[in-house]
N, C-alpha and C positions, 0 to 999 in steps of 0.2 A: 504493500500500500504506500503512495507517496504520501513523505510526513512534509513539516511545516520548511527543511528546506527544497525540498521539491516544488511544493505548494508554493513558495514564494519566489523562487526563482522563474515560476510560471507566471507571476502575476507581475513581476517585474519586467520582463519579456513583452507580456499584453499589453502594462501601463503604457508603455514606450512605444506603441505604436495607436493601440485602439482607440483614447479619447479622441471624441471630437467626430468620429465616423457612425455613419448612418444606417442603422440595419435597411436592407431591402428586401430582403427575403430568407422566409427562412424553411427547413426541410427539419422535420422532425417523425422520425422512424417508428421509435418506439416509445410511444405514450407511456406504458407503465413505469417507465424510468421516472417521471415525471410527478412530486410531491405535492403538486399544485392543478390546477383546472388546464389539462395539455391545450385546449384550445385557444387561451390568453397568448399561449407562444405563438401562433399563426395570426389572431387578430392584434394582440396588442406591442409586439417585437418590431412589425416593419412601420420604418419612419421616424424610431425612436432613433436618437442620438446616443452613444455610450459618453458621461461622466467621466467614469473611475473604475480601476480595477482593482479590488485590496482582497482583503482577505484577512480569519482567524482564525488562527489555529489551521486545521486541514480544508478549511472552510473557503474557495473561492467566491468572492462577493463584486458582481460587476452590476455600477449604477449606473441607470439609464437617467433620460431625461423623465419627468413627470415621478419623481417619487418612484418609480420603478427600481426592481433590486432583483438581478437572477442570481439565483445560488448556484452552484455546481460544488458537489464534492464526488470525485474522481474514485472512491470504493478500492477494491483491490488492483484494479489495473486500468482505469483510464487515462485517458491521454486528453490536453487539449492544448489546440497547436491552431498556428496559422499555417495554410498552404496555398499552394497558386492556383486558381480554377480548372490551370489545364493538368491539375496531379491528378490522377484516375484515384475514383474516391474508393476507399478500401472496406471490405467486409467489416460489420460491427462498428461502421461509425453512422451513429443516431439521431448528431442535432449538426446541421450547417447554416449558419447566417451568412449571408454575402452584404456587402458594403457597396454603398453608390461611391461609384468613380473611381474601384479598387479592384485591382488583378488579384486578389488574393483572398478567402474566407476564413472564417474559425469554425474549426469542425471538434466535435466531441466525438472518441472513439471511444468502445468500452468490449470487448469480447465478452468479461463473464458476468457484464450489467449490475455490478452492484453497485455504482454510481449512483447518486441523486441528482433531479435537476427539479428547479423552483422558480417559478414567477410570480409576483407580486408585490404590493404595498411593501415600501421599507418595513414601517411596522409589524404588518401581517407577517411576513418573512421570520423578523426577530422571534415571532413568539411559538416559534415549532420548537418543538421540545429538543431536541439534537442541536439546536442553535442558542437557547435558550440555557441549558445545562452548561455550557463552558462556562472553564475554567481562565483563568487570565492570561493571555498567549504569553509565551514562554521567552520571544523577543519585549516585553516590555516587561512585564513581571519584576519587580526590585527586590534586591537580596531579603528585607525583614519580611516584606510578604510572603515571599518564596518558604520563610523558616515559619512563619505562623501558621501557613498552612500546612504546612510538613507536618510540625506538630500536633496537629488538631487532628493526623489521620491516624487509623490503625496496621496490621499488616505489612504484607514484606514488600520492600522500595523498590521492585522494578516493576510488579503490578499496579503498584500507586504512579509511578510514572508514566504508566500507560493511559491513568485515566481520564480521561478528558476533562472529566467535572474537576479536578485538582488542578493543571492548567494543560494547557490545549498546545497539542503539536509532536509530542515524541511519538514513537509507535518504536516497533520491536531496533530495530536499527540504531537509531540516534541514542535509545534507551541504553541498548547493551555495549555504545562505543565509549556514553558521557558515565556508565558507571565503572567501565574499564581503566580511562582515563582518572577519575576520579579514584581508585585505588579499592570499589566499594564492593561488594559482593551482590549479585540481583537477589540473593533471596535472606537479604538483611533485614531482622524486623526492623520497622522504623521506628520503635522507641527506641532503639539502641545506637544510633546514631547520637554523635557526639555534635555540638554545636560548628565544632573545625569540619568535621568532616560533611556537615549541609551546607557548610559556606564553600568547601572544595565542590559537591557535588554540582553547586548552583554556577560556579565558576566553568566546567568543565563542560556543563552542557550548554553553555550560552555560547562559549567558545568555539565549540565542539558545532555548530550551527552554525555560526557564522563562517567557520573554515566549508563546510559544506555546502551554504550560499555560495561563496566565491569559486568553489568548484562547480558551478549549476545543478548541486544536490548528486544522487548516486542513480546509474543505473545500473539494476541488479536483474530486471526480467522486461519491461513492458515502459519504465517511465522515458520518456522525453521533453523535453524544456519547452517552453513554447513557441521556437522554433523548428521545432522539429529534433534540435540534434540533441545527442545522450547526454548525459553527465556525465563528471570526469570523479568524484571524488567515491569511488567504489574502490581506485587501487588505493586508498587512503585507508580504508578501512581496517585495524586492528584485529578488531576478534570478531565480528561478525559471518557468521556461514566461514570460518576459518579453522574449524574443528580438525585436528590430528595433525596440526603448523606446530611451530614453536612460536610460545609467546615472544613479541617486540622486547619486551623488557628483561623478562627474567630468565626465557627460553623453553620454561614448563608447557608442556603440550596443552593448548586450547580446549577444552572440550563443551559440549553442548548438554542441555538437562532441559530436561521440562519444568517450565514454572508459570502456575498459570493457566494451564493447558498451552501455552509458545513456546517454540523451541527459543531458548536461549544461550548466548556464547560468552564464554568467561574464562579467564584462568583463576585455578587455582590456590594459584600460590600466590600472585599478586593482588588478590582481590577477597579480603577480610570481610 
């Protein structure tokens, strides 16, 4: 699934071109993708002007003109990219808007459809329960908030890190790179955590995101940027899907465990 540097590297890519363009037309395949009334996309998308492209968390949020807000979030393998009109359009892609006076469209692909897409009222939008439940994104988020809510949870710190409602953005990857980095073990309870060691953790994943933005996030199966092309920060990756390596640091073999019900990657000698 692409997490929040995926996500944002996508929306950073859009920003930079989308504002200010005009939907014309749009092609929507498969309705039940669609969290909201599919036929507001065919009457009420062409004409509108796109705003802004942002986003929380895994969350992409592009605003239209008129209080309009389309959500997409991308599920375990979609894609959303610009391409040029004359790219032959590819199996499992669901929603295409084209632009007045543009060679090129945004298409959403998704193969195993567990993506969501939404149109509606700003507000309306806000108050779907999946949007509604986050947590405070993980690029703004400030160190004493980050510990107050640590503290206030129960359970072991990589499933807490997972959860959205705690704050918004890691999933299995960034989770098991920022607690690698951070020295932590994923199946630490979290009262046991030392005050040092959630100022390391909070340090390591913001970090840990940021180097991954500036690589345009990681492709490992399906994700590409919003141009189309892969990501580069997968050979970056530490312990992730790296089980029977030697670890970076100490050389002890990587290996993988269930936690959670997700496979996760850790070593064990460096990670207490």
């Amino acid at each position: 699934m692409p997490e929040l540097p995926e996500v944002e590297t996508i929306v950073r890519d859009l920003q930079s071109v989308l504002p200010h363009h005009t939907i014309t037309t749009v092609h929507l395949s498969l309705p039940r993708l669609v969290q909201s009334d599919p036929q507001r996309f065919l009457t009420d998308l062409p004409g509108r002007h796109i705003e802004e492209v942002g986003r929380r968390g895994k969350h992409i949020l592009i605003s239209l003109q008129g209080d309009l807000l389309l959500w997409v979030h991308l599920g375990m393998s979609g894609r959303l990219f610009l391409a040029p009109h004359r790219q032959p359009v590819a199996k499992h892609t669901h929603l295409i808007l084209t632009f007045a006076g543009r060679e090129y469209e945004l298409r959403y692909w998704d193969p195993r459809t567990f993506g969501t897409l939404a149109l509606g009222r700003r507000k309306e939008i806000w108050q779907h329960p999946r949007l509604r439940r986050l947590g405070p994104d993980l690029l703004q988020v400030s160190l004493p908030l980050f510990q107050d809510r640590l503290r206030s949870r129960k359970g072991k710190i990589k499933p807490l890190l997972l959860d959205q409602s705690f704050c918004a953005g890691l999933g299995n990857i960034y989770a098991d790179e920022s607690l690698f980095a951070a020295g932590i073990h994923p199946a630490r309870p979290v009262s046991t955590l030392s005050d040092r060691e959630i100022e390391r953790l909070y340090r390591a994943i913001r970090s840990i995101l940021h180097l991954a933005i500036a690589h345009g996030g990681s492709t490992v199966v399906n994700y590409t940027r919003g141009d189309g092309s892969p990501g580069t920060f997968r050979a970056l990756h530490q312990v992730y899907r790296r089980q029977g390596e030697p670890c970076p640091r100490c050389g002890t073999t990587i290996v993988r465990i269930r936690l959670g019900g997700r496979g996760t990657y850790c070593c064990p000698r460096c990670q207490q």
